[in-house]
N, C-alpha and C positions, 0 to 999 in steps of 0.2 A: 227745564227741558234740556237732556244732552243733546251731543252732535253725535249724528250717524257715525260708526266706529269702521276706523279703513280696513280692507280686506288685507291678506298677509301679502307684504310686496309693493301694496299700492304705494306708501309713499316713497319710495326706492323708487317707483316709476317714474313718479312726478317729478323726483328730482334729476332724473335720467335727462325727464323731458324738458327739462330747462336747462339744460348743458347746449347749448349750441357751440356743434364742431365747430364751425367760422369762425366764432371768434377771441380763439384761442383759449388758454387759461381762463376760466372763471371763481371768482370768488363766493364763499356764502353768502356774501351781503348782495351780490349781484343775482347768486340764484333767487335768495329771500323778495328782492324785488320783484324779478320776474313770474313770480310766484303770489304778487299782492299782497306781501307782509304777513303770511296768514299763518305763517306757522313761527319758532322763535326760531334766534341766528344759533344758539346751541343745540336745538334739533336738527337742525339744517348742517351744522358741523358734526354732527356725532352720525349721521348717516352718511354724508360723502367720506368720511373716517371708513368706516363699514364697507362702503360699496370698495373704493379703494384696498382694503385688505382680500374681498372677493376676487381683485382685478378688474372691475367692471369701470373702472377711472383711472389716470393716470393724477401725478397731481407735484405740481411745481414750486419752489417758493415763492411768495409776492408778496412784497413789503412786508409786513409782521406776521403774517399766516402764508399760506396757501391757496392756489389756484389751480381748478380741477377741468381735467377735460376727457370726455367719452375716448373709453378703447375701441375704434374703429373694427377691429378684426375678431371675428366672436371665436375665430380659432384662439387668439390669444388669451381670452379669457378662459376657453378651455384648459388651454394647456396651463396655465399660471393654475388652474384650480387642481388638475393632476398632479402636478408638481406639491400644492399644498400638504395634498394628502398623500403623497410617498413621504416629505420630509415630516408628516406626522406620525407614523409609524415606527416601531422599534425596530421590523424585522424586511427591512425593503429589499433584501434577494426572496424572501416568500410572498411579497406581494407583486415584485415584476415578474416573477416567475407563472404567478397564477394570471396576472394580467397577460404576460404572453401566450398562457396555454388556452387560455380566453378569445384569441384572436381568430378570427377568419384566416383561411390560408391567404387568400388577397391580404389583408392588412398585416398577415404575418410578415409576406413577400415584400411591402412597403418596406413595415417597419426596417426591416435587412436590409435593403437597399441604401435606406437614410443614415445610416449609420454605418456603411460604409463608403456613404458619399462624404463624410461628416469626420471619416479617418484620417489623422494626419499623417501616418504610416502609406494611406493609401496613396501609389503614385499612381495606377491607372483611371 
């Protein structure tokens, strides 16, 4: 008899859900515990691998590996994933071009603003 097969994402969540902010950096072997041993320590490292390339982790050295811990700001994880996908692109004045022509006049009006708050030119 198999095991019920996880939906797309479920175990990305699981492992989300065993990241506790509090207490700072955590490693595989400490998510794998909190977790009841139930999955292997190279699943468990090749998805916070993954999630961390999304942005959805940050992640530290500690002792011979790595310790992960949740991006607080879903804006950041936003924007980190914006960013992915201009720097994947060959032609990024046709993609921010279509991106800006995409924009609400409100988010247009933002975006203008931010970047000329963001101007080192700008003295006012």
């Amino acid at each position: 008899m198999s095991l019920p097969r996880r939906g797309h994402g479920d175990l990305e969540q699981e492992i989300l859900a065993a990241l506790d902010p509090s207490d700072g950096p955590t490693t595989p072997g400490q998510v794998r515990e909190r977790l009841g041993n139930a999955l292997a320590y190279n699943t468990i490292t090749t998805v916070l691998s993954r999630l961390h390339r999304k942005g959805r982790v940050t992640r530290t050295p500690v002792g011979r590996g790595y310790g992960y811990q949740l991006v607080r700001d879903p804006s950041q994880v936003t924007a980190f994933q914006m960013r992915q996908l201009l720097d994947g692109d060959t032609d990024r004045g046709a993609v921010l071009t279509r991106f800006v022509g995409s924009l609400s006049q409100e988010d247009e009006e933002l975006l203008t603003q931010l970047l000329r708050s963001t101007d080192p030119d700008d003295q006012g």
